[in-house]
N, C-alpha and C positions, 0 to 999 in steps of 0.2 A: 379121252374118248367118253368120259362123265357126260358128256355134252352129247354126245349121239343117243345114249341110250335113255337120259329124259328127251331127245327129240323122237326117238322109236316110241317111248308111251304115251307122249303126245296123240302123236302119228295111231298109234293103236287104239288110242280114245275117239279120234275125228271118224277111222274106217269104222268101228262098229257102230256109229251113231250114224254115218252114213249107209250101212250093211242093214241097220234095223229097220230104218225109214224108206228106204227102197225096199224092202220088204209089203213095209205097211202100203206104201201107195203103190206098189204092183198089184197087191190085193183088191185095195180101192177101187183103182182102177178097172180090174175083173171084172168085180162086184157091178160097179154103175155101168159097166158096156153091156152086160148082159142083163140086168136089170131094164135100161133102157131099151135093149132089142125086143125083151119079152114084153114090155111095153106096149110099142108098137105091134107085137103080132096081137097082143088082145084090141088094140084102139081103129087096128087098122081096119078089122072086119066088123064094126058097130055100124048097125043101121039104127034107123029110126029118124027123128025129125035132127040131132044134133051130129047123124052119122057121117055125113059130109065135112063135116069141119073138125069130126075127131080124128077122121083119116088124115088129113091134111094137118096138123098136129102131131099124127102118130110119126107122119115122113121125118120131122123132124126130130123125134126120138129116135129114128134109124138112122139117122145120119153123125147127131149126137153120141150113140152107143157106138158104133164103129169107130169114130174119134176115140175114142178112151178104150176101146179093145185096141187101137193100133199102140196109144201110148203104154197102155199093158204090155207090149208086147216088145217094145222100144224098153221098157222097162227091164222087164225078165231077162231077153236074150244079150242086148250089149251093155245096158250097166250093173246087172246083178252079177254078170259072170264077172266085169272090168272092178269093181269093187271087192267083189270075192279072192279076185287074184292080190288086187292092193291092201287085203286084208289077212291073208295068208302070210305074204311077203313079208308084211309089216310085224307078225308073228315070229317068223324065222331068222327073221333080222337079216332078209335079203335085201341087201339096199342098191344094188343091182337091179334084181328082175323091180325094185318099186320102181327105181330110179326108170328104166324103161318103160312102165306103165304110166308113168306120169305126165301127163297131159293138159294144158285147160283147155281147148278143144272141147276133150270131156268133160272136161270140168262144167261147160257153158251147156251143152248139151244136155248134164243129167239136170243141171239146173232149170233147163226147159221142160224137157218130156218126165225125169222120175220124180220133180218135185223140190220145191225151194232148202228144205234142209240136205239132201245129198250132195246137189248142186253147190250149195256155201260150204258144207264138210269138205268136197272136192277144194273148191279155193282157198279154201282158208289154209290146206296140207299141201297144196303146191308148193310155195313159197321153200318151207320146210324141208321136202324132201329134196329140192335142189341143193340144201347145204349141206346134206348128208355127206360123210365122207372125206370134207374138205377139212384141212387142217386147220388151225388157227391162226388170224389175220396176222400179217406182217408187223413189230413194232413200227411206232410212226416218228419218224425222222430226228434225229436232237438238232 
């Protein structure tokens, strides 16, 4: 069982490096959607000789920010809580409930919306967390 418990530190190296960076780019995220909306409310109301084309500009800052508040929010609610739990698990040396959370589905997903490092943390501990458990291979035939 030597072998599970370097694959649990592995395993606990990849969750908090993915735990950290879904962190950092739900922040991110925040940050430029709300950035980008307040944007907009200043550009949107600019008259003068350039005011027409800074409105028409601004739309696209509102469209822009609401992208990245929805990925913020794709961020926060289903991969920070889904990483949280595979980060826990991976702590308590529940290879159970990981084994249950474990998914590339997710995996593909955090790799779209939370950001290319959680996303590759997710696959690269897939693999991994499937052998958890499992005994050692059969000798191979004389």
């Amino acid at each position: 069982m030597s072998t599970d418990s370097s694959k649990l530190a592995s395993l606990k190296t990849y969750m908090l490096i993915a735990f950290i960076f879904n962190i950092i780019a739900m922040i991110g995220f925040a940050l430029g959607g709300i950035l980008e909306i307040v944007s907009w409310a200043t550009w949107s109301g600019s008259y003068g000789i350039w005011g027409q084309y800074l409105a028409g500009y601004a739309t696209g800052l509102l469209i822009t920010g609401v992208i990245l508040l929805v990925f913020a929010v794709f961020s926060m609610f289903i991969f920070f809580t889904r990483i949280r739990k595979m980060y826990t698990a991976v702590n308590t040396g529940d290879v159970a409930t990981l084994k249950s959370l474990n998914n590339m589905m997710w995996a593909i997903l955090a790799l779209i919306f939370a950001g290319v490092l959680p996303g590759i943390m997710l696959l690269i501990s897939f693999g991994p967390i499937n052998e958890l458990g499992r005994g050692p291979p059969p000798p191979p035939p004389t």
